[in-house]
C-alpha positions as CSV (number, residue, x, y, z in Angstrom):
1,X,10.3,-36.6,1.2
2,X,9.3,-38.5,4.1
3,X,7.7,-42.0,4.6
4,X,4.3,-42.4,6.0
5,X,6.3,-43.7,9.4
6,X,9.1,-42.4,9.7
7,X,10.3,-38.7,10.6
8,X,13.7,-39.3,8.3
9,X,14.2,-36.7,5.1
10,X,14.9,-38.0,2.6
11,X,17.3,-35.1,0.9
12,X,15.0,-33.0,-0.5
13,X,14.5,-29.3,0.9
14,X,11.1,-28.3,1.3
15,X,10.4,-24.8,0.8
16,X,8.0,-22.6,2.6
17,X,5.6,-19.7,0.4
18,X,7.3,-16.6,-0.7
19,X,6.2,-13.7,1.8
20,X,3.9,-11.2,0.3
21,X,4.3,-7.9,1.6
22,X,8.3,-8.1,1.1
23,X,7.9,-8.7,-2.7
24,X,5.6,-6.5,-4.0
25,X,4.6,-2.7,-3.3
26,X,0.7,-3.2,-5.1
27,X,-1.3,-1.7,-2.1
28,X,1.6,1.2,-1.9
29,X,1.7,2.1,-5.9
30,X,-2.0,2.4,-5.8
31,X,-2.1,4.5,-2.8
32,X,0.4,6.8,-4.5
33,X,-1.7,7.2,-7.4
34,X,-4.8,8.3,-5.3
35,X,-3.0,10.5,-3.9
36,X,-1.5,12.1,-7.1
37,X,-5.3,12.3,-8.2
38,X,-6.4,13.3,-5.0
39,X,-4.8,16.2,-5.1
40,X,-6.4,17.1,-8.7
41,X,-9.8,16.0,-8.6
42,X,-12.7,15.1,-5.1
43,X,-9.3,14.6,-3.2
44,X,-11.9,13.6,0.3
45,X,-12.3,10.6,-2.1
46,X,-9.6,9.6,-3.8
47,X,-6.6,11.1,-1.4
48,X,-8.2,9.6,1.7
49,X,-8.7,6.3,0.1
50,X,-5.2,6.3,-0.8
51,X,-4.5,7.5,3.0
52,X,-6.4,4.2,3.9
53,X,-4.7,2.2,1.6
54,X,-1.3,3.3,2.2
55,X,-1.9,2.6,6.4
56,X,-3.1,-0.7,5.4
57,X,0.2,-1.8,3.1
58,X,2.3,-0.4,6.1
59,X,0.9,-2.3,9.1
60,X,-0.8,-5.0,7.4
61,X,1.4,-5.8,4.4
62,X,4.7,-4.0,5.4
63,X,5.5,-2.9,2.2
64,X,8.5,-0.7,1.7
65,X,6.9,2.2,-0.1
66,X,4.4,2.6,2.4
67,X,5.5,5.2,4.6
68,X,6.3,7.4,0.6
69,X,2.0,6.4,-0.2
70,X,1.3,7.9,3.5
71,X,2.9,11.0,3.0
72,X,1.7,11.6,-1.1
73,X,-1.8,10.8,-0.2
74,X,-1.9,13.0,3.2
75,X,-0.5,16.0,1.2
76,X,-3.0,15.1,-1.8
77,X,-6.1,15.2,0.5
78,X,-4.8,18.3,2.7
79,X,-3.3,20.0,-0.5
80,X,-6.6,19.2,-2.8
81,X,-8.8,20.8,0.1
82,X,-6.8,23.6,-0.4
83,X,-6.5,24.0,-4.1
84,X,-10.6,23.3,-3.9
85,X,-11.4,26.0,-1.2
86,X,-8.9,28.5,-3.7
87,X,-10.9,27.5,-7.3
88,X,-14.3,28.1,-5.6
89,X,-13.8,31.5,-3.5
90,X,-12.8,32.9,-7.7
């Protein structure tokens, strides 16, 4: 700790806050599970709000299972098109 006037530590370390995005993988998990669900059920909603959310935890949050969110969601929303345009044309 430091005095009022003086610039002089006093031994103790000071520690800055933990960094967010390197700790957890919330935005990412979530995007996965969209994605998942996307591909099952309204995938222009669910898969492309995982898509959005799985861009976001990569550039703004640089989580580590970003780029695996990106990928499950894109193939949920392209893949649950597909399924969708199948189930109908029966």
């Amino acid at each position: 700790m430091t005095t009022q006037y003086s610039n002089q530590p006093t031994g103790q370390q000071h520690y800055g806050a933990p960094k967010v995005g390197a700790s957890g993988n919330v935005f990412s998990i979530i995007a996965i599970v969209l994605g998942v669900i996307g591909f099952i059920f309204l995938p222009i909603v669910f898969a492309l709000g995982g898509l959005i959310m799985g861009i976001i935890a990569k550039t703004v949050r640089h989580e580590r299972l970003a780029t695996i969110a990106i990928v499950v969601s894109a193939i949920g929303l392209v893949g649950g098109m597909v399924l969708g345009a199948i189930v109908a044309s029966m």
